[in-house]
TORVOGU-941544 format. One record per atom (N, C-alpha, C, O): x, y, z. Coordinates in steps of 0.001 Angstrom, whole numbers, plus 500000, padded with zeros to 6 digits. Each point is the difference from the previous one (the first is absolute). Example, Ala and Ser with C-alpha at 12.3 -4.5 7.8 and 13.67 -1.06 7.14 Angstrom:
513190494310507800;499110501190500000;500900501200500000;501036499981500665;498614501069498615;500820501190500060;499230501090500730;500509501108500169;
//
This chain:
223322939943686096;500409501371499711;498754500874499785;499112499627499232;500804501737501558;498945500712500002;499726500409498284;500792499654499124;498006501099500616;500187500850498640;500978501033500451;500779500223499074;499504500530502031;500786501349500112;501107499429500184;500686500755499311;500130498387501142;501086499642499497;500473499272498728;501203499810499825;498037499851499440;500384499558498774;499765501297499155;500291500041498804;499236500880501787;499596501329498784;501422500484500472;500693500026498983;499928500305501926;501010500738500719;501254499291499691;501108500440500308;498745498772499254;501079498964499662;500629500489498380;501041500440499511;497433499117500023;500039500590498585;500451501151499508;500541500327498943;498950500529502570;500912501512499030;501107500353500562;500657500976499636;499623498327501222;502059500051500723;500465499306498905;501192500181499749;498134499000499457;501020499324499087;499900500494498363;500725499643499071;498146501283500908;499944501169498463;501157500834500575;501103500117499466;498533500411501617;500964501278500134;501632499800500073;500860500810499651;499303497965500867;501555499200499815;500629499681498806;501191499734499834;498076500305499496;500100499241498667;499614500630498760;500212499381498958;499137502002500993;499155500739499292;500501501098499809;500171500733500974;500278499777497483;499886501561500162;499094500705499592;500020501218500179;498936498121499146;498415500894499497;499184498617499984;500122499025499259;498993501227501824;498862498891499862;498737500963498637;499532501129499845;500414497378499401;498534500909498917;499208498792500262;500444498874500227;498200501538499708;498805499092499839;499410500242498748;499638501042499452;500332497220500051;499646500688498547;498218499488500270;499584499240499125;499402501129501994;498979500067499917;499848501673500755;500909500825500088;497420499357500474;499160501021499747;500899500713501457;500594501078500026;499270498028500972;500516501024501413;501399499315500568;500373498921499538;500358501748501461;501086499447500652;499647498570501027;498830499932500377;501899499206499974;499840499486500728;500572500231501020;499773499113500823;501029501844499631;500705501124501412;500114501159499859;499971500417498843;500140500205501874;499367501446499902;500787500735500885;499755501151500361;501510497940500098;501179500738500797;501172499825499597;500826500304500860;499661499281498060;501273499451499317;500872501232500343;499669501186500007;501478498269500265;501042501401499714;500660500300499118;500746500980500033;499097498056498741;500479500038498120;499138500665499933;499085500246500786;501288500291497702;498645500409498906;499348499028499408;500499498951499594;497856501524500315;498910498819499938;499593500477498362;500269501089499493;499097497904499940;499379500245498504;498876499371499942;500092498899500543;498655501373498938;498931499471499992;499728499667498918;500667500829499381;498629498302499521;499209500361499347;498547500106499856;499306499134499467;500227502061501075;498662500503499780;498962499266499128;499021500714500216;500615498471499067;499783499445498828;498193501164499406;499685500409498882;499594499734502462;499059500428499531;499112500326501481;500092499397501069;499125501645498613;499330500304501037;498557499809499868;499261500933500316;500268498009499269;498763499673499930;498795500459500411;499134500549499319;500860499095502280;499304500385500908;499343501331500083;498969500226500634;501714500640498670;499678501249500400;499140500528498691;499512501130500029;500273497769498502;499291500183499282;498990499075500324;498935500375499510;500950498466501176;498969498888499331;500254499563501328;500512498892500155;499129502006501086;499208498869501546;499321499374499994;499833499110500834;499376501165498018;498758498768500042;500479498555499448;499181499081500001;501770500768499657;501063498770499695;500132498849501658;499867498792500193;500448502380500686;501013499240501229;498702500297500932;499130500865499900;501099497918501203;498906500148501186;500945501058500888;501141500391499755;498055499903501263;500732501210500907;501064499833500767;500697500947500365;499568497604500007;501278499656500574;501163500211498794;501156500366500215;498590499494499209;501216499859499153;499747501076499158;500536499762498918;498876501349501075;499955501079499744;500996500874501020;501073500481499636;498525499600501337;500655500804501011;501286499471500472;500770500693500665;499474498110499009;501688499027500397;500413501114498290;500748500960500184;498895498873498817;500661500552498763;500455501683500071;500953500577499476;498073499875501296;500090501242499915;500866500291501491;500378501171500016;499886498337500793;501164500343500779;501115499627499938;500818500843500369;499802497679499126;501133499476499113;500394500887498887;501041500655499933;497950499287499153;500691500928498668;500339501352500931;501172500002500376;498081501084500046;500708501316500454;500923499590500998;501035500647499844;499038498692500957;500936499732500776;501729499464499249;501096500078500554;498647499508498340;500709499787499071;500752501080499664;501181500341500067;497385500263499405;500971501510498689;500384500473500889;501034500543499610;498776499789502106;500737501158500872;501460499526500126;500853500836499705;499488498157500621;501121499526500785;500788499542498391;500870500717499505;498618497915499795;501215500268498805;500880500685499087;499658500615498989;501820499179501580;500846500983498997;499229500540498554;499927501193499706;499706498078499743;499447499986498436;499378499147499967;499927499081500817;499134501181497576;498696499313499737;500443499598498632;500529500866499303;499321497938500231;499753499457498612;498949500121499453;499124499248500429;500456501762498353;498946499795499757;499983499861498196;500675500665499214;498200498118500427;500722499439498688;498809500757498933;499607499476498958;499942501838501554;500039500676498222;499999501545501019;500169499984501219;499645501045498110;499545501136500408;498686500308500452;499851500797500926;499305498727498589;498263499697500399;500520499560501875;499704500457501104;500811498904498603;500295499855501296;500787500467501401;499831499771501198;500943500861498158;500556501011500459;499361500898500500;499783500366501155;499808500099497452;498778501347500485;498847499712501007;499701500870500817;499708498057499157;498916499169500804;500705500213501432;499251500747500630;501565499009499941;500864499440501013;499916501871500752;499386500333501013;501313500422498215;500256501250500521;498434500848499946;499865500794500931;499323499149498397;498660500089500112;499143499769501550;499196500770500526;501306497868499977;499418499428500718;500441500234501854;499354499954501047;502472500372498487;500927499776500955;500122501325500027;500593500186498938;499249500915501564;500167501035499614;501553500559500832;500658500929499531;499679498456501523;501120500000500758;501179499561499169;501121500291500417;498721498870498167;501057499672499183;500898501180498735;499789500531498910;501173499387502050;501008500150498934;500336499633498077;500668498967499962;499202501288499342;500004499894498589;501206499473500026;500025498776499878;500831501684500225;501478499031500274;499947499056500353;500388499180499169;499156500226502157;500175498699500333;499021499057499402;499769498967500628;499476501297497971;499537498809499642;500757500271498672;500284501077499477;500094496994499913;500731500108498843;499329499364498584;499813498784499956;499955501766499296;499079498717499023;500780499619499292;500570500682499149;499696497521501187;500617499262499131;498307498709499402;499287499263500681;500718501043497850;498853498967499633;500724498711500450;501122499679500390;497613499708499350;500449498222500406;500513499427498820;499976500530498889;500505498329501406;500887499369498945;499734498776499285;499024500704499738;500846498239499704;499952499130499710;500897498880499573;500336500261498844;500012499024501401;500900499054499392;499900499198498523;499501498884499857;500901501677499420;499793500093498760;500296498383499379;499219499343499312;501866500336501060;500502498806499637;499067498587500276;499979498940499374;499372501440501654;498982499063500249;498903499602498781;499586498938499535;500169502486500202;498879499598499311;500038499963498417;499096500007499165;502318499950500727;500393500051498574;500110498062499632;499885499561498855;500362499504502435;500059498661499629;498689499243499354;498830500356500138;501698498418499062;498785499453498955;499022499466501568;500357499935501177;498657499836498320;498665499323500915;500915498465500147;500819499271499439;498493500869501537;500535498643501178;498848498742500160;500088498794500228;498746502187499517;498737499289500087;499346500368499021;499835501177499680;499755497923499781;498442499589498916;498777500264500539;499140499129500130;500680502306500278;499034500948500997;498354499663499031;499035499967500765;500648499827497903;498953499796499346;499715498307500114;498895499460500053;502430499884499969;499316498411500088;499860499879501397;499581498865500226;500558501710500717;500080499720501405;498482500255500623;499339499300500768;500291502302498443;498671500516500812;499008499661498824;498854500424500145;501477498759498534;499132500223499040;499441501475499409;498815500235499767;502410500800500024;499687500931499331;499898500005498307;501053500237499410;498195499609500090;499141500320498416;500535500889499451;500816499711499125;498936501608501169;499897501409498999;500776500775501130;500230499676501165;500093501425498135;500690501487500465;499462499929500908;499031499268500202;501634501713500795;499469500606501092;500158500886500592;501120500309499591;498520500727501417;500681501314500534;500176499120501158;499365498983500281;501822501703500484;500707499521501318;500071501206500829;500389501141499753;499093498261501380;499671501234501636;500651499259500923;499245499457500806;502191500293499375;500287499927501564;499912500618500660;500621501063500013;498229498420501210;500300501559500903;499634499034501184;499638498840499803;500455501593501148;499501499357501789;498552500462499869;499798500964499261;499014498383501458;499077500491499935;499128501042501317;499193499872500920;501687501236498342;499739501449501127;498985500598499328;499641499899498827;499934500761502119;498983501182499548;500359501032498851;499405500569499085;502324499356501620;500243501273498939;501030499593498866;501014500633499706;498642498468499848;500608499416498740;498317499867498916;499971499733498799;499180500462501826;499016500546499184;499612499056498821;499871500448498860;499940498187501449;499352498951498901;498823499830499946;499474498938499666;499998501981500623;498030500158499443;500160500850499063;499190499865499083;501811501248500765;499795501073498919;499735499166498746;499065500109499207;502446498626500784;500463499291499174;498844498983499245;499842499913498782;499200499154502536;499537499173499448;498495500862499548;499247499528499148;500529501497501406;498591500831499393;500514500164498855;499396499165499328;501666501606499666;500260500451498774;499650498471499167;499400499839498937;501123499301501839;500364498730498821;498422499656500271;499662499293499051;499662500822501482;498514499848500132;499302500215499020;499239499298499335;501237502255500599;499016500821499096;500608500116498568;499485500602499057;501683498729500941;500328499700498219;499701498367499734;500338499558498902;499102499626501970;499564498835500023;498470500090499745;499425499072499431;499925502013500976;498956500764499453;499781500569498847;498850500178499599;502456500268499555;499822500422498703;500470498786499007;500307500245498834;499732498319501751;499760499073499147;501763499117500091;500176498854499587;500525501701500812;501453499856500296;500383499515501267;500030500777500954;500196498311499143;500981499309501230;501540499991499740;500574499437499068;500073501421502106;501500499960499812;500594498959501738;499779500128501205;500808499174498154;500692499318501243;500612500655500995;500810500880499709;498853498740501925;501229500453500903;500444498887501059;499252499229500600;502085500861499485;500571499185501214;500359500939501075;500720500983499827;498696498639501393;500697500566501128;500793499342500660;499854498777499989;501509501963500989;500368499158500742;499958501246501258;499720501196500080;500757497674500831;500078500570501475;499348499275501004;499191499091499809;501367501542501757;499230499441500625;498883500333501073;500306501075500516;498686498499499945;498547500707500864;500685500932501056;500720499772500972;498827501250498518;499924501003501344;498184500445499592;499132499373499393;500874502447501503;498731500397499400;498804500160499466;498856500072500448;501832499986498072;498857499663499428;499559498650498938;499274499986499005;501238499292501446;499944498598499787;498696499672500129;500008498932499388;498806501232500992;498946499916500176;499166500073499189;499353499097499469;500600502464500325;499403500967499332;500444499484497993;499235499872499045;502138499982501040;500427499875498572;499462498472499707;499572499829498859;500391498820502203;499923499175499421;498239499738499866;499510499116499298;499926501581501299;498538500131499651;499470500685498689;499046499547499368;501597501494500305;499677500314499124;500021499498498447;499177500113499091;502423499139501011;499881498957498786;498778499131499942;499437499696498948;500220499954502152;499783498719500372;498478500595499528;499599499682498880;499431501315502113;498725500639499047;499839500195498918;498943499955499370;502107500289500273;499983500267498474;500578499493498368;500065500505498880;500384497851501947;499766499226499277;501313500110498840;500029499633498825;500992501009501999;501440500550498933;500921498459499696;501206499952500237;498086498950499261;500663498771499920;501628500083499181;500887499174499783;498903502440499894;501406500287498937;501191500494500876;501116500006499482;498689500524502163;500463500493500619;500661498839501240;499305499510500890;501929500259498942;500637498915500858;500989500217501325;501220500149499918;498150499841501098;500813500505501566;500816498825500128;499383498944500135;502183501003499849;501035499040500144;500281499640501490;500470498976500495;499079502230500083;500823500111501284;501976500416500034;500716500343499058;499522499513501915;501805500053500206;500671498888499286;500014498792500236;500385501721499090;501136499684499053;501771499466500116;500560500965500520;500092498357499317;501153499973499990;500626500704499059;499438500372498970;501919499892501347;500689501161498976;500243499439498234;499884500662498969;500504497810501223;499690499592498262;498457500127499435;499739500337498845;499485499406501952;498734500043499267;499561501333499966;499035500320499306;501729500677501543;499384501477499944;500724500308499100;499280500851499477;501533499121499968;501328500238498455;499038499996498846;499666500824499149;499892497455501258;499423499672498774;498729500706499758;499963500717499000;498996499204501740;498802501033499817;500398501480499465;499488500418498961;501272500225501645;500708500951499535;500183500057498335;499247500595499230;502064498556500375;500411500110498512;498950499512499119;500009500527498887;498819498343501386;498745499983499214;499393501040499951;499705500448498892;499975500158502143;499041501143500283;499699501033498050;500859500384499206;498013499690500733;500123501279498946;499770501364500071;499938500803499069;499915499426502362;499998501146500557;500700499629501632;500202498850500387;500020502080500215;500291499704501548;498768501938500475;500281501180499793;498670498265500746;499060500768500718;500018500064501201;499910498999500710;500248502571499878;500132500121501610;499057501487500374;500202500932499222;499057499249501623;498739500581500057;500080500925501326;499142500873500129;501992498949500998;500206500398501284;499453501531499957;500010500717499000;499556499605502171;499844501342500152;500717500816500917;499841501161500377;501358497557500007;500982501486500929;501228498752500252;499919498874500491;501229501903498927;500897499053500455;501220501274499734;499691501172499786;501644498346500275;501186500145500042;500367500702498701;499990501110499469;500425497301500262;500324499815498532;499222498111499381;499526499104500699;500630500954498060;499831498537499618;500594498819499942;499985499613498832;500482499705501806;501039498943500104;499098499240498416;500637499967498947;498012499527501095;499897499243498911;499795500464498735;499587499271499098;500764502316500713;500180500983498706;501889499888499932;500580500504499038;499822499138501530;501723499981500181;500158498597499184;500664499888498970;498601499048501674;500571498032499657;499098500130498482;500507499342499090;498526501246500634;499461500061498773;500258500630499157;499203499938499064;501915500931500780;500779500776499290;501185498931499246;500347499627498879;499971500191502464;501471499468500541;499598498797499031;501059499439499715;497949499964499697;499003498539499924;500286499880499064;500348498939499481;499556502697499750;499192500279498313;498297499673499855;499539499550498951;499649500731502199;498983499759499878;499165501774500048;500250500764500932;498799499627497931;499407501398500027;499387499924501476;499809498968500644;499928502324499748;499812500410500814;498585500969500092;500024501025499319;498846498720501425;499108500427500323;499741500544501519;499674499116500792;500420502178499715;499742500254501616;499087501303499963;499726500768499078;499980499207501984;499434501088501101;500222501417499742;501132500145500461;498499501011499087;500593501367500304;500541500362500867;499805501207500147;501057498225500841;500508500806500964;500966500598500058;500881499612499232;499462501634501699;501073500566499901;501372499012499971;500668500063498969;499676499254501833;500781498984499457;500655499554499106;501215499891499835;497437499698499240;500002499088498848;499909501152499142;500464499642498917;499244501321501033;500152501187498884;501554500393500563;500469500495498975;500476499571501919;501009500308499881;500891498702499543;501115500522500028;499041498536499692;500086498781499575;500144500006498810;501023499535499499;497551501225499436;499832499467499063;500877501286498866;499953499973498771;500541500710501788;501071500822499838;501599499439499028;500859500433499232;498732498385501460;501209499060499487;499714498929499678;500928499575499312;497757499184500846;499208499299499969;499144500238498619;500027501192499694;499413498206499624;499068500469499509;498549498692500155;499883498824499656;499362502020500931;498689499107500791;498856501236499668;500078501223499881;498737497697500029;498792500784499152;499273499803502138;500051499208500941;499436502010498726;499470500465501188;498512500260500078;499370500332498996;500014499506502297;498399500134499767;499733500903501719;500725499858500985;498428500750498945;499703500153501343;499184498743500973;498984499321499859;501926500793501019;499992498262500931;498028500428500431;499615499001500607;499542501714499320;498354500095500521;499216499933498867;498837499609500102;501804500840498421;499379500280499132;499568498328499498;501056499414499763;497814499724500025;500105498760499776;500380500131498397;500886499606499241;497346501555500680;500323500171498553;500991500034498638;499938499488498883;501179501552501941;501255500293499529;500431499027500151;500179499505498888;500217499666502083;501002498552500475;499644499195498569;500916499599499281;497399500161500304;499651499169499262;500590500122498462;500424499132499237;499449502107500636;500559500274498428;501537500268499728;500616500123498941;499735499917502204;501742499977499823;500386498651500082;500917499649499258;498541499473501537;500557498314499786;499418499612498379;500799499619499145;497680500533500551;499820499450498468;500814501006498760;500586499441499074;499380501729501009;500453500507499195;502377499566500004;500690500205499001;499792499329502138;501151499230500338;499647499171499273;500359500108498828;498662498546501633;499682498477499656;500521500593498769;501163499812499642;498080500833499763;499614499608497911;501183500784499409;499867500327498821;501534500112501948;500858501055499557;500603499243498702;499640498891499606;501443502008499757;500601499518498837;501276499516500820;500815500550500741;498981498201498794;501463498894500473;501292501078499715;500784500034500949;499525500737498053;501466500296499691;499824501149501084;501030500237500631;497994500423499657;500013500905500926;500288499681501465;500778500370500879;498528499031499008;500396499206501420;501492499516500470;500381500072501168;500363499453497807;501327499600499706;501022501005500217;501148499811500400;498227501410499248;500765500892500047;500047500678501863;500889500449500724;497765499315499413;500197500426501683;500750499202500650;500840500413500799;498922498099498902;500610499073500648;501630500276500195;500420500123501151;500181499941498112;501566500282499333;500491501210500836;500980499941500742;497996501530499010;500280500632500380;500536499949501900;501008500518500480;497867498646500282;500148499521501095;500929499316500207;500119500051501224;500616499348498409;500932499042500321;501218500825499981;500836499765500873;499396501164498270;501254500655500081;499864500898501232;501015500126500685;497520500721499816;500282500783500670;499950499260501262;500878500449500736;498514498672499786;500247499153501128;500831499820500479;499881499529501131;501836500785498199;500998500010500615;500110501075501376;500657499963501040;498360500983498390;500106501411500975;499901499724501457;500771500466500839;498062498616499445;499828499167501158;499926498924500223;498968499421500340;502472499929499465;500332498859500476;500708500144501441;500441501065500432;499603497644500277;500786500242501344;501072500294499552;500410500708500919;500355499285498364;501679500469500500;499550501200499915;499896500472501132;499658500542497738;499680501371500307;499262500528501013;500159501164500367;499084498128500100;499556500434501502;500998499854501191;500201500949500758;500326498028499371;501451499863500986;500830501125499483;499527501026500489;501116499153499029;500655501208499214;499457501711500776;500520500925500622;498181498699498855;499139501676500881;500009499474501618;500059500826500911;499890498029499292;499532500083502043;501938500494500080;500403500980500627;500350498225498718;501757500504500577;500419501136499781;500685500569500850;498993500033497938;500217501231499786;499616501231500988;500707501006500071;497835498778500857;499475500652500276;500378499880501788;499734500836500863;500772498202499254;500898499975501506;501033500074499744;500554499717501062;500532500565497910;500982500378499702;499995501581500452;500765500594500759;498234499819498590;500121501879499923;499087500161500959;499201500927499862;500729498355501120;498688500748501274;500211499442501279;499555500643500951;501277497848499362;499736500046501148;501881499658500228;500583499259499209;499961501243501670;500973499949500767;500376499163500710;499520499916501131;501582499091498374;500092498598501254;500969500178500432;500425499261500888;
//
């Protein structure tokens, strides 16, 4: 079977069978459907940080994504930062046809006891801050390990676990521990979902440093965790923290990064308790059923079957 008949196949049998195809990634995968199409946009990267992507896949991004926003019924986009980003960029877009529903989390997941003995397994000792992230450029873990550098410099070593897996800057980040001798700083690699629970609910902070994203999926499971919360200034994560409550640093500033994690580290436990708590109740706000709820609601009152 050719690729053009198995692609042609595929969409005689969406369109048979389909009354709104949505993609819940960045572009469509057809671009002639005769339903209404839904995207979700997640982020337009490229158009802040080329120096991220080589040129092939610069120029495949930048004709997929617009080729996207022209032709899809509607756009998912999961904060307003993004929204606004999108129509900024797209200037042919309609304000109507993009909808912001935030992302969701599954709450129930991460409310179960640990499955795994995550400290007797990796030999974890003492506290630690927790960074899941993939290792991209723009998840930004040099900001992270320079701050803990330079309060390892003022006589203080604070623990970190990473997880994820090599993309980017995998290179660059694992050299730099490695020069600099961060024996306190532990790269796990990819994780399974019990042992990512468990790192999680130990965690005494959950730290995330990105400099351009969406929204936070691991400011959502660390809420969702009861674990405090440390991130990035971004528009995003400042519309987030609206309902969230997460201590914020500017993701370039190292300086700043440095004194908002020690001045966190050494916080008053009941204070902390109180953010914690506070998070857990509001986390209901974005859980998946309330996000399913906004995607039905919003093809209820907009698209016509």
């Amino acid at each position: 079977m050719s690729f053009y008949t198995f692609l042609f196949g595929t969409k005689r049998l969406i369109e048979d069978n389909c009354d709104i195809y949505y993609a819940p990634h960045c572009v469509l995968n057809f671009y002639d459907l005769k339903i209404p199409t839904i995207v979700s946009m997640h982020d337009i990267q490229q158009y802040h940080y080329p120096e991220f992507f080589g040129m092939a896949e610069l120029r495949m991004r930048r004709l997929t994504y617009e080729n996207s926003a022209k032709i899809a019924t509607y756009i998912q986009a999961s904060s307003t930062f993004i929204k606004n980003d999108l129509l900024s960029h797209f200037l042919f877009l309609d304000p109507d046809r993009i909808v912001v529903v935030p992302e969701g989390v599954d709450i129930s997941q991460f409310r179960v006891r640990n499955k795994v003995d995550i400290r007797k397994k990796y030999k974890i000792l003492n506290d630690y801050l927790f960074f899941p992230a993939q290792l991209w450029k723009h998840k930004n873990h040099i900001t992270i390990l320079k701050a803990l550098k330079n309060i390892e410099n003022d006589g203080f070593k604070i623990p970190l676990i990473m997880t994820g897996a090599n993309y980017s800057s995998s290179t660059e980040v694992l050299k730099f521990i490695s020069d600099n001798k961060m024996d306190y700083v532990h790269y796990l690699g990819k994780v399974d979902f019990p042992e990512l629970l468990a790192l999680y609910k130990d965690a005494k902070f959950l730290v995330t440093a990105v400099l351009y994203e969406s929204s936070s999926l691991p400011i959502l499971e660390a809420a969702a965790c009861g674990v405090p919360i440390i991130a990035s200034k971004t528009p995003p994560n400042i519309e987030m923290s609206k309902r969230l409550k997460m201590s914020l640093f500017d993701p370039l500033d190292v300086k700043h990064c440095s004194s908002i994690i020690k001045e966190k580290w050494l916080e008053d436990k009941d204070f902390i308790e109180k953010q914690v708590s506070e998070n857990i109740y509001n986390i209901q706000y974005y859980s998946w059923e309330n996000a399913a709820k906004r995607y039905l609601n919003f093809i209820d009152e907009n698209i016509i079957l």
